[in-house]
Legacy VTK file of the C-alpha trace (Angstrom):
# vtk DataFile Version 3.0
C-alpha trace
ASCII
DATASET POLYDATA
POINTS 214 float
37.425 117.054 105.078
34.874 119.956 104.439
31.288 119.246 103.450
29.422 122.386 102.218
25.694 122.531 102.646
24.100 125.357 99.656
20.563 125.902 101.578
18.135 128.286 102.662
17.024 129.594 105.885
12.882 129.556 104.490
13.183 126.233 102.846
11.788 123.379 104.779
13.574 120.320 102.838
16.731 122.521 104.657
15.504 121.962 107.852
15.013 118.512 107.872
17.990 117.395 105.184
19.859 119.353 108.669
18.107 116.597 111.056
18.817 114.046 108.527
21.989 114.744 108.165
23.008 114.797 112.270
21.307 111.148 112.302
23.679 110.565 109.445
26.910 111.916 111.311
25.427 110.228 114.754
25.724 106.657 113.044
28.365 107.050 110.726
30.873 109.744 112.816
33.167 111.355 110.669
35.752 112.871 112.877
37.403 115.915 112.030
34.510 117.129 109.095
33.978 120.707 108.733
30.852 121.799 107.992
30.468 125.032 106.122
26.823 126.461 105.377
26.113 127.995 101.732
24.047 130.715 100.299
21.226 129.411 98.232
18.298 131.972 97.386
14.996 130.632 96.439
13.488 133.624 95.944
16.492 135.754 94.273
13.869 138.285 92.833
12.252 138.892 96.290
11.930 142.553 97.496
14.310 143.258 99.736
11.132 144.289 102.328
9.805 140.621 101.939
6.356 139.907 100.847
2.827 138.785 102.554
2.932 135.077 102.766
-1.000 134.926 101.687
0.408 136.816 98.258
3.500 134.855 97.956
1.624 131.565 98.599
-0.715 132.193 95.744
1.429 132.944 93.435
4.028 130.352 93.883
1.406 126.915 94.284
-1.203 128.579 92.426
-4.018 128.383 95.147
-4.228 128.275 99.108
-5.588 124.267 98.638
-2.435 123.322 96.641
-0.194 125.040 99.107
-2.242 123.338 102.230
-1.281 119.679 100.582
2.012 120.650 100.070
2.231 121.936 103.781
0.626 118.729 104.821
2.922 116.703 103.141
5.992 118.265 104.933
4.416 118.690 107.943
4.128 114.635 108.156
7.659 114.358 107.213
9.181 117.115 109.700
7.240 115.281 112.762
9.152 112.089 111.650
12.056 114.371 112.281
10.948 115.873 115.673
10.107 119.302 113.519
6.816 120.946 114.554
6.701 123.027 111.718
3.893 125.683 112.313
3.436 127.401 108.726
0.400 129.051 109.789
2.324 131.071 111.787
4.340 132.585 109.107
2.994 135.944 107.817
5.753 137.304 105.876
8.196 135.519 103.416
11.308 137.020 103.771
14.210 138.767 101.408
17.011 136.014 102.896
20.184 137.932 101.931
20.324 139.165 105.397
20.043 135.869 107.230
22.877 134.990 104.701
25.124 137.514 106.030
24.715 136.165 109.707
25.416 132.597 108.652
28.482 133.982 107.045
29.494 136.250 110.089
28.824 133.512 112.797
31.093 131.039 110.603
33.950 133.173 112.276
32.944 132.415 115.976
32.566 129.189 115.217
28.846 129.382 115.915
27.116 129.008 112.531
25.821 125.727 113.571
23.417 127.306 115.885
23.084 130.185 114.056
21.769 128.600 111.315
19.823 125.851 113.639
17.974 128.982 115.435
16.708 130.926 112.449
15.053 127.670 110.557
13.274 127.352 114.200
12.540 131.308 114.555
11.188 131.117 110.711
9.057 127.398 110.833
8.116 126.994 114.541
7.708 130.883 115.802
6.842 132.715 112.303
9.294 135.069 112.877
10.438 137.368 110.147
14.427 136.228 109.873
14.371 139.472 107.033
13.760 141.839 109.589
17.210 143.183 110.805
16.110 143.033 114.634
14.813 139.751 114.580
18.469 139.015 112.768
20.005 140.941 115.379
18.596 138.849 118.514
18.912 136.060 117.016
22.243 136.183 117.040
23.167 137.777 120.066
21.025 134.782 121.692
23.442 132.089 120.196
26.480 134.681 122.030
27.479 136.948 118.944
29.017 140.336 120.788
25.912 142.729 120.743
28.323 145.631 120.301
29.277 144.078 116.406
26.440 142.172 115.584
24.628 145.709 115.145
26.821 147.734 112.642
27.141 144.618 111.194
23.981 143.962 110.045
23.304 147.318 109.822
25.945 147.396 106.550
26.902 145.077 103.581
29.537 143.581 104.782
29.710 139.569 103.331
26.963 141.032 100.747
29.001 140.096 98.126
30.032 136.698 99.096
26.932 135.925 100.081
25.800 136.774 96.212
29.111 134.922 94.780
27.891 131.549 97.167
24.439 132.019 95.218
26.343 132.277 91.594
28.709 129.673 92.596
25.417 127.329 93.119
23.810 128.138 89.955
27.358 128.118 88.004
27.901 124.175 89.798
24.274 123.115 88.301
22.199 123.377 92.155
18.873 124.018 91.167
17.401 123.089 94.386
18.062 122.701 98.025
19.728 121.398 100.378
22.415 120.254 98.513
25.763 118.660 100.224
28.967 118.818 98.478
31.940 117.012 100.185
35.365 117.947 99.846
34.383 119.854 96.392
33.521 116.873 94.674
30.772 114.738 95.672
27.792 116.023 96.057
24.064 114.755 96.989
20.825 117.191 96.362
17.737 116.888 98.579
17.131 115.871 102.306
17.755 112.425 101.782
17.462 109.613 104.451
20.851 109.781 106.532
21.852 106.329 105.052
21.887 108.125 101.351
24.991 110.203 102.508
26.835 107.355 102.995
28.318 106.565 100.001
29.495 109.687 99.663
31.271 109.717 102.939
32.899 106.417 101.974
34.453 107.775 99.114
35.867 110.677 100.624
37.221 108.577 103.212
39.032 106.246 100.412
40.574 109.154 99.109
41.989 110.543 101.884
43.076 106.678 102.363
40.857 106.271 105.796
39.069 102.950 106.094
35.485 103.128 106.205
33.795 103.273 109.797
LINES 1 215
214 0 1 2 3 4 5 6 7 8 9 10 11 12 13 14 15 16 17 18 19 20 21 22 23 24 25 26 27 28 29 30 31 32 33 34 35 36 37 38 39 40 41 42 43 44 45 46 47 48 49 50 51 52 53 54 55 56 57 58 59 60 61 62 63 64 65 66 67 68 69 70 71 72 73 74 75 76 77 78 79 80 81 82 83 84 85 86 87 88 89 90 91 92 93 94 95 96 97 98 99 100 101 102 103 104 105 106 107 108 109 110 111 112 113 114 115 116 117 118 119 120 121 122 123 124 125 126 127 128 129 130 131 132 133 134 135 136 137 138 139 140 141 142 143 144 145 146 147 148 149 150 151 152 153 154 155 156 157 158 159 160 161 162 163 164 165 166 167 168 169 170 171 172 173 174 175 176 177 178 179 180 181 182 183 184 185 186 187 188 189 190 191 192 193 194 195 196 197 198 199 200 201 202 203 204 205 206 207 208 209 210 211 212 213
């Protein structure tokens, strides 16, 4: 049983549909589920060198007020969550393709939990800038990618182009926003819903695979 999450790294519904959803597996344990974490780009017209947050805050809520109730709003929700999310500490909206590509590469050392887990805390509780290739690069040698790869890796394009085919795939499936689960390739559920909202989704995927219902 696979359940693929499309999300991205600067989106704070991610970060807490990711809490939600370990509550979810914590009371409802699905044994043997492979997670798989998705390209989803918010911002696929962003410069690849990122842009000030002040400049990208106007122009996507319109005014700094608008954006503070917004932030306010979340804010209340993550600390429900045990998320201390610290937007004023964000300076720079990144380009996410890169952060992508690690997600993708750490999926092969089984550590893309982690991976993914320590750049949505870099990005909303340090205001790190997850575009910036060094930040990227101890980031992941911190959750024990080999130094020596990690490096050339993200130094090149290499899963580029699956990384861009994950964010077609999304728009081509009808995900306009984020996070958005998709079990076994079938059912899916958009937004960081409450963990009891997964499952019915869980239960059918256990019927089909003819596994009684925990």
């Amino acid at each position: 049983m696979r359940l693929d999450i499309f999300s991205d790294v600067i989106c704070p519904w991610c970060f807490i549909g990711k809490r939600r959803l370990e509550r979810a597996l914590q009371l409802r344990p699905m044994p043997g589920l492979e997670i798989r974490w998705r390209a989803f780009q918010l911002n696929p017209g962003m410069p690849k060198e990122g842009m000030d947050r002040q400049a990208y805050v106007e122009a996507k809520f319109g005014s700094e007020m608008r954006a503070r109730q917004i932030y306010d709003t979340i804010r209340r929700v993550g600390s429900s969550e045990n998320i201390p999310f610290d937007f004023e500490k964000i300076k720079r909206t990144p380009n996410t393709v890169d952060a992508h590509r690690l997600i993708r590469y750490a999926y092969d050392s089984q550590l893309q939990e982690p991976v993914t887990e320590a750049l949505f805390q870099a990005y909303f509780l340090e205001g790190q800038d997850i575009g910036d290739k060094e930040v990227l690069f101890e980031i992941g040698k911190a959750q024990g990618l080999p130094a020596a790869e990690l490096r050339p890796f993200l130094d090149g394009i290499e899963h580029k182009a699956e990384v861009e085919a994950e964010c077609t795939t999304a728009n081509r499936i009808g995900i306009n926003g984020v996070p958005c689960f998709v079990l076994n390739g079938k059912y899916g559920l958009s937004g960081a819903q409450e963990p009891e909202a997964l499952f019915p989704m869980f239960d059918l995927a256990l019927q089909e695979e003819g596994t009684p219902a925990a």
